[in-house]
N, C-alpha and C positions, 0 to 999 in steps of 0.2 A: 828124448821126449821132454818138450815143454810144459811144466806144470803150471797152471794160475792155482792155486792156495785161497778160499774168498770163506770167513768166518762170519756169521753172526756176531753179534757182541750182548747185549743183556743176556745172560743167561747159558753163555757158551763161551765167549771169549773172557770175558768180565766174571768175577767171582760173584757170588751172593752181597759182598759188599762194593760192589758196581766199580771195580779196578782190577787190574791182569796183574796176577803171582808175580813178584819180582821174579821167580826162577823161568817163569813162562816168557816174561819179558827178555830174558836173556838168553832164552832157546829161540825166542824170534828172530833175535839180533844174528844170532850165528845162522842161521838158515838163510837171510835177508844179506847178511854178509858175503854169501859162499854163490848169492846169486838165484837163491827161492825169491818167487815172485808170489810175493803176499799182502791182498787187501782184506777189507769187510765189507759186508751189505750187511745193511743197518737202517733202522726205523729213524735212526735218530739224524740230525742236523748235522752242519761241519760245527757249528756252536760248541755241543758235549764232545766229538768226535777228535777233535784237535787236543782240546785237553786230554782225554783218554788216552789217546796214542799219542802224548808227546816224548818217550820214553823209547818208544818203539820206531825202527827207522825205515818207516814205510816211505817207498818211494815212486808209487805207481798210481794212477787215483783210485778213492772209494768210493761204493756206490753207498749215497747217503738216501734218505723219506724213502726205503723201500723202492731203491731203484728207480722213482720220479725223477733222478736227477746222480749225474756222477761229479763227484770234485777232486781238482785236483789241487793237494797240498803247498805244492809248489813255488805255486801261484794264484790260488784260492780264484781257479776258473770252474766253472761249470759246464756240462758237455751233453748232450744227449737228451736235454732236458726235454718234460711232457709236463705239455700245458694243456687244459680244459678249453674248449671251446666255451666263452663267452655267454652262448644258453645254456651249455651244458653245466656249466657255473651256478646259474643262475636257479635251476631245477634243483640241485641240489641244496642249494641257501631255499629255498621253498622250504622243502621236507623237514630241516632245521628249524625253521622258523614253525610250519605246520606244530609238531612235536614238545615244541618247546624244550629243543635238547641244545645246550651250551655247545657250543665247538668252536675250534682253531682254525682260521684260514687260514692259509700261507700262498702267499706269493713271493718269485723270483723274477728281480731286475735288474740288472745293472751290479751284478756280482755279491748282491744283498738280499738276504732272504724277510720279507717286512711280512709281519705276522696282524692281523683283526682275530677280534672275538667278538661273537656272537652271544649276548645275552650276559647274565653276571657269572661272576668269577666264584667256583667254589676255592674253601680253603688249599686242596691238593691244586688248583691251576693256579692261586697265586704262588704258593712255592715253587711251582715249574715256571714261572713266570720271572722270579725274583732268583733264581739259581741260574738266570742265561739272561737278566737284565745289560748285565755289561757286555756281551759278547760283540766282538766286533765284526763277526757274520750275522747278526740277524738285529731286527729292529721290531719291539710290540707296539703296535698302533692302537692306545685304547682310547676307549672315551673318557669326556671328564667323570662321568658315572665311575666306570671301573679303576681310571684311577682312583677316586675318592679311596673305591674300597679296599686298595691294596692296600693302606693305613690302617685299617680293619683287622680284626686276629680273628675273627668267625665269619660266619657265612647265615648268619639268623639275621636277616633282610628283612626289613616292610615289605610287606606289598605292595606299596606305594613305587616304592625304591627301584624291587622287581622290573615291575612295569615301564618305570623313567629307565632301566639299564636297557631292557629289550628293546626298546624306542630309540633309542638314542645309538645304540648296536647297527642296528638294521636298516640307520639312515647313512649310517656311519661308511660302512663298508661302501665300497665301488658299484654302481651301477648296471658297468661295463667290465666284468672281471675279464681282463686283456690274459695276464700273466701268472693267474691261479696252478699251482700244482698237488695240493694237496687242504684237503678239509679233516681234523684230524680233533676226534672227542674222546675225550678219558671220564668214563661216568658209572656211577652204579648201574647193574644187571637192571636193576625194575626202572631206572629210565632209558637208557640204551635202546633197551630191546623192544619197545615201544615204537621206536624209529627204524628197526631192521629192515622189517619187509620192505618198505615203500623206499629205503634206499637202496636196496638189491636190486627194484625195478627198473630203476633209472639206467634208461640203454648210455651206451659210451663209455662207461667209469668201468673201472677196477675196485669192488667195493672189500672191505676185511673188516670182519667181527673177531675180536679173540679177548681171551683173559688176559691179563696184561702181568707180567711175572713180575715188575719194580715195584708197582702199584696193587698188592693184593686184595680185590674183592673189587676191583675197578673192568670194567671193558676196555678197551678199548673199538673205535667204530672208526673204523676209516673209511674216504671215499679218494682212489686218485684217478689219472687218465688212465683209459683204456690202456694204451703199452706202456705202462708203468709198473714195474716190478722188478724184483731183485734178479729173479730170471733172465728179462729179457736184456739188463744192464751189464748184469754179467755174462751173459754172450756175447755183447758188445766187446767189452773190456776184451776179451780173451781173443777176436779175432785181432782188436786191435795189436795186441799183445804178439797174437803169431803162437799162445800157449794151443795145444792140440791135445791137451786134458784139463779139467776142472775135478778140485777135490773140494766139496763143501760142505760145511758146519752149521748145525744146527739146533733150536729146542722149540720152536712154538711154531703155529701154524702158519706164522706169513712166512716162514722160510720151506713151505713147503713147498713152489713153485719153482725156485734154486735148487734144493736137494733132486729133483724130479730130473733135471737137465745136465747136472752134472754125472761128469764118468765115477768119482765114486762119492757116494753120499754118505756122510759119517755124523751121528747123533749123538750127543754127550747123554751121559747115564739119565740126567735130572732132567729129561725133556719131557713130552707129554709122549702120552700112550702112539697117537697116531702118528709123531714124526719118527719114534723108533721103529714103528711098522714099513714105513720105509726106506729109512737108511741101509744101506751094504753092511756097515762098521758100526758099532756101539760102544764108545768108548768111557773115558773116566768121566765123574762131575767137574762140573764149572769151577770150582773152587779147589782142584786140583790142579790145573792148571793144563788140564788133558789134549785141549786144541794143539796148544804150542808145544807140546813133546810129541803128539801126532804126526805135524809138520816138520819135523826135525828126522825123526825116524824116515817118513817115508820121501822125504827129499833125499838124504843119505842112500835109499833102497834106490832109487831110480834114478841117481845123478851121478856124473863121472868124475864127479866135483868131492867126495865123501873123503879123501887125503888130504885135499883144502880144509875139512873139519877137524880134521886133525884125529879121524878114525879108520 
């Protein structure tokens, strides 16, 4: 039996201080060694992703933006990728702009992920800004507005200012969104959810509300394409693969669409209430390092390879 292995990483693969157990690291390595085929689906970009797992010798692609899009390490190609229809783009910057809710575009071209924002930049997105400023996958396209303000240590704006960032934002951005894959807002509950409804309505998209676990007291509100998801990437992956089981990790809501499709579905202790309600498995906290001894045991259990381990 083939197994594909596909973790989460905030809050399942990554400890509470956003990096993998060196001991977990090194129960990867032996499982990854012996011929376990292990990736992750992930919210996050190849940007944080590379660095996180450069320790770890994964060699098969991950699915990165929640399954929008899979990369492979390799050769830092993209594969499968889900692009927005041009109006369907465009419906969605409406609703944004309607609400006056800040958010993240991102589009992929030419093996580079180039990021627009919509509106001013609170203090938490200039840090997320300025911690993947160098990345050599991705590229932020601000305006002179927003840059000014990244020189800025607060977010106590004129209103004058306000108004020159959303102007200058909303001329800023593409017209004709060709190559959009994902629109992506990290904001307090009492602004967020003000734009919920009317971005749920929008036919095409795969929209996700959820608390966000890095960022406590933050939403996060995404909006991607319709077959855009960690699910349906990781189905991909696995026929490409030729694996004929999936065992997946998990703690928050966007990973509930993967845990759903996989043969078995395993929740780390620290998850929320609803993803343990559906996992098969419950296993340790994130910070024990629980994924990667998980993966080690039950590769051993079902491989003929477990003498190779040296058990």
């Amino acid at each position: 039996m083939k197994t594909l292995y596909v973790s989460d990483m905030d809050g399942t693969l990554l400890n509470s201080e956003s990096v993998i157990p060196p001991h977990a690291i090194e129960a990867l390595n032996r499982a990854i060694g012996c011929g376990a085929l292990f990736t992750v689906a992930t919210a996050r970009t190849p940007a944080t992703v590379a660095n996180l797992l450069s320790n770890v010798n994964i060699n098969i692609p991950a699915v990165v933006m929640t399954g929008a899009t899979t990369w492979n390490p390799a050769d830092n190609s993209y594969h499968h990728t889900c692009h927005f229809s041009p109006a369907t783009a465009q419906e969605i910057l409406k609703v944004y702009l309607k609400h006056h809710l800040p958010t993240f575009l991102y589009t992929l071209r030419d093996r580079m992920i180039y990021i627009y924002h919509l509106g001013p930049l609170s203090v938490l997105e200039k840090d997320f800004i300025r911690n993947r400023l160098y990345s050599p996958y991705k590229r932020f396209l601000l305006t002179p507005a927003q840059q000014e303000s990244m020189g800025w240590l607060g977010d106590d704006y004129s209103q004058e200012f306000i108004d020159k960032t959303w102007q200058e934002s909303s001329l800023h951005i593409p017209k004709e969104i060709n190559d959009g894959v994902l629109f992506f807002a990290m904001q307090p509950e009492s602004i967020a959810s003000k734009a919920k409804e009317d971005i749920f309505r929008i036919p095409d998209i795969n929209p996700m509300y959820y608390f966000d676990t890095v960022y406590p007291g933050n939403v996060m509100i995404e909006a991607f394409p319709k077959d855009a998801s960690k699910a349906n990437a990781v189905r991909n992956l696995a026929n490409k693969l030729g694996a004929d089981r999936i065992v997946a990790f998990g703690d928050n809501r966007n990973d509930l669409p993967l845990l759903e499709i996989a043969d078995l579905a395993v929740a780390v202790d620290n998850a929320i209430p609803e993803v343990k309600e559906k996992a098969d498995v419950i296993i340790g906290n994130c910070n024990e390092g629980a994924v990667a001894d998980f993966i080690l045991e039950d590769y051993i259990a079902h491989s003929s390879s477990a003498q190779m381990l040296g058990l």
